[in-house]
C-alpha positions in Angstrom: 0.0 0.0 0.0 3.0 2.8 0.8 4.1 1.9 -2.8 0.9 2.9 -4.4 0.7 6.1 -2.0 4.6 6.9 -2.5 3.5 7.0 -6.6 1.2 9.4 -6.0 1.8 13.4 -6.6 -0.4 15.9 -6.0 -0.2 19.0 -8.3 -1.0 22.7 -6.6 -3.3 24.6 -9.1 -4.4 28.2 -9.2 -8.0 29.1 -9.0 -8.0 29.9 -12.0 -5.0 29.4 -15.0 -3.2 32.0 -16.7 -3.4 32.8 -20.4 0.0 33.5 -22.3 0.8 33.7 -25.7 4.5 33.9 -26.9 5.1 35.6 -29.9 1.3 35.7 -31.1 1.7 32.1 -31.6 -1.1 29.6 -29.8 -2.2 30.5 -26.3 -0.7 28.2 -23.3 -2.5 27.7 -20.3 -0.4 27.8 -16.7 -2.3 26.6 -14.2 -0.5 26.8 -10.8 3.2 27.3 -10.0 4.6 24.0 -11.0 3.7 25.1 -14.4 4.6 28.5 -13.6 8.0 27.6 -12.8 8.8 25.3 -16.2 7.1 28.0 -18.1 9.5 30.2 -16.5 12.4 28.2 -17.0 12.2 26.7 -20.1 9.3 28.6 -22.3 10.4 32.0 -21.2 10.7 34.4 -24.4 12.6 37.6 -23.1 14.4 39.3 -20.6 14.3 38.1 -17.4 14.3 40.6 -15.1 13.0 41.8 -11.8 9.5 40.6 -12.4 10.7 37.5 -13.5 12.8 37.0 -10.8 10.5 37.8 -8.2 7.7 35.1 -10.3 10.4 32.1 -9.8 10.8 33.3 -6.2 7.2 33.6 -5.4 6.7 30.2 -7.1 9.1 28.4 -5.2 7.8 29.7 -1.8 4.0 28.7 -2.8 5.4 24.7 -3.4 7.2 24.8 -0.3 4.3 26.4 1.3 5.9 30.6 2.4 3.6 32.2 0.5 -0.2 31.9 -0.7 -1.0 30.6 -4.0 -2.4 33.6 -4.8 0.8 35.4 -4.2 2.3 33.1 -6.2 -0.1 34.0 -9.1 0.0 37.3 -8.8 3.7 37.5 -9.6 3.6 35.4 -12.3 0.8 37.4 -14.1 2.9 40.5 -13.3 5.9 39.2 -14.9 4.1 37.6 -17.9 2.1 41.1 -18.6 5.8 43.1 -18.1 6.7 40.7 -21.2 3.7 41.5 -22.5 2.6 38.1 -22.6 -0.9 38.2 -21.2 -4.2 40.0 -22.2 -7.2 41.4 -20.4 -9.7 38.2 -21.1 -10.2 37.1 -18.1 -7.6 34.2 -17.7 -4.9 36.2 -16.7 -6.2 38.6 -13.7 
């Protein structure tokens, strides 16, 4: 039975995902800072700067539980709409 359970991994998700397009390409959806953080890491398109920066960081603390997921959100919508990466629809705020 500790196998099966072991096996097991929950994902954190936001309350609601985040819309970003790179490059006016197809839209992604990131859904809670796990995806946050591999967007982040390896879909990033620009600079990364201190928006960025702070995203990652916020990210990491909402996994290891210092900081709300909502925090975690937040910075990661910031960042993505300082790469102008998000729009107004309704996914992203």
């Amino acid at each position: 039975m500790n196998e099966i359970i072991d096996d097991v991994k929950f994902k954190m998700l936001w309350n609601a995902p985040v819309r970003v397009v790179v490059a006016e390409r197809h839209a992604s959806f990131v859904h809670g800072p796990e995806d946050a953080l591999y967007f982040l890491s390896v879909r990033w398109p620009c600079e990364r700067g201190v928006y960025y920066v702070r995203a990652r960081e916020k990210c990491f603390a909402a996994i290891s539980h210092r900081t709300t997921m909502d925090a975690a959100r937040e910075a990661f919508v910031m960042a993505c709409l300082n790469a102008h990466l998000v729009r107004d629809d309704g996914y992203s705020q």
